[in-house]
N, C-alpha and C positions, 0 to 999 in steps of 0.2 A: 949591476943589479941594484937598482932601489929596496930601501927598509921595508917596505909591502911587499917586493915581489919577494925579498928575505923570507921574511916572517912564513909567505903563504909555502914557499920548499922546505920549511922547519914543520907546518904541518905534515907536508905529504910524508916526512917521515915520522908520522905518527908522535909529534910534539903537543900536548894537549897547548889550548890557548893562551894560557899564561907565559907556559914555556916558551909558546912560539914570541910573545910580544917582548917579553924579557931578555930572549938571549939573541933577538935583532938588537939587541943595543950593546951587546957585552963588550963593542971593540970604544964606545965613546964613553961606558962608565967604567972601561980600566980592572975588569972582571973573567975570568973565564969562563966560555960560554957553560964549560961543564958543571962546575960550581953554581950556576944561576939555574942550570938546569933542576939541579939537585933542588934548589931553595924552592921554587916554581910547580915541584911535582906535584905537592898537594892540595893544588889551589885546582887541579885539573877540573872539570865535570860540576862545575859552580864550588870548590874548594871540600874535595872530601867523597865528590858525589852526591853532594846533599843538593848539590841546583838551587845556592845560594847566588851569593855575586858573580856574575859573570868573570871567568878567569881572565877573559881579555883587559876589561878593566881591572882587576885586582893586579896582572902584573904592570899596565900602565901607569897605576900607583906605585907601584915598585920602581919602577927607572926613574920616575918622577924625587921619589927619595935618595935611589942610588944617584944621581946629576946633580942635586941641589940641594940634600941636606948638607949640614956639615959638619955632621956625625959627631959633635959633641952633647954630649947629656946634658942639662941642662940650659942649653941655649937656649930660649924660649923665643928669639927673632926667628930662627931655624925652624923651629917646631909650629909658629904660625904660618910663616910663609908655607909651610910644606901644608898642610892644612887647609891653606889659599888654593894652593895648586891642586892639590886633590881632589877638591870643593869644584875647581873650573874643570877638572876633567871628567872626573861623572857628572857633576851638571850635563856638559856638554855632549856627552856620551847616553844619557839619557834623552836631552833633548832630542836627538838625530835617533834614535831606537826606540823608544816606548818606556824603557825600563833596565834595569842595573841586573835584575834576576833571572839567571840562566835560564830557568822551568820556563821565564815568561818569554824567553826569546827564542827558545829554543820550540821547533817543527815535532811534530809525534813520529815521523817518520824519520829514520836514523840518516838517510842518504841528506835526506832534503836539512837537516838538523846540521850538518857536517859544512855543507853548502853557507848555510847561514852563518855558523860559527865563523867560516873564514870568511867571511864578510864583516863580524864582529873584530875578529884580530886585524883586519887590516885599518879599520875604523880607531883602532885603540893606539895603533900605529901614527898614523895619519896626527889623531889628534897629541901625541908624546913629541910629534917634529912640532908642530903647529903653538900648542900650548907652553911646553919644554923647550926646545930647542932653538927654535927661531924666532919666535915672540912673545918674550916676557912679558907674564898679563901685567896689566897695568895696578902700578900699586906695588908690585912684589919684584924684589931684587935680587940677584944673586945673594947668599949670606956670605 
């Protein structure tokens, strides 16, 4: 099973989208999935239910920090890079969607809404292999 088809069985069991993008990685950032889940909860429904940031992306920023910061405070190489990469992933994640903002991505109907969303997590997936994992943007190095 691929990281997308992951993600999209972590929906069907009712994982909102952060959930789902975050705890498809818990086995390469050395986490358990259940603790990521916990972190993730509140990010559900654009973070709170306010249909803010899309949760897909907000936990794509989350693995993007769990892989590559390097969890020291003041590091300030870390803390750009992480910045860098964040920067390329909503970029990139808005380019291909219209927009960062759940209300805006999201259908009025809840079926057709749900449909989309796992379209948005697989998306966020997609781009955490692509941007994260197998091709360090140019410019930014492991710290």
């Amino acid at each position: 099973m691929d990281r997308i088809e992951k993600a999209l069985e972590l929906r069907s069991k009712m994982y909102n989208c952060c959930q789902a993008v975050v705890c498809t990685f818990a086995d390469v950032a050395g986490v358990e999935e259940q603790v990521l889940f916990k972190i993730a909860e509140g990010f559900g429904s654009g973070m709170g239910g306010q249909q803010c940031v899309c949760g897909a992306v907000a936990g794509a920023v989350m693995v993007s920090g769990l892989l590559k910061s390097s969890g020291q405070a003041g590091n300030i190489d870390s803390l750009l890079k992480s910045l860098e990469r964040s920067r390329q992933l909503t970029e990139e994640f808005e380019r291909k969607n219209t927009s960062l903002i759940c209300k805006d991505l999201k259908a009025d109907d809840v079926e057709k809404s749900y449909a989309l969303c796992n379209g948005y997590v697989a998306e966020a997936v997609k781009l955490v292999e692509e941007i994260i994992l197998n091709n360090e943007p140019e410019g930014v190095e492991d710290v």
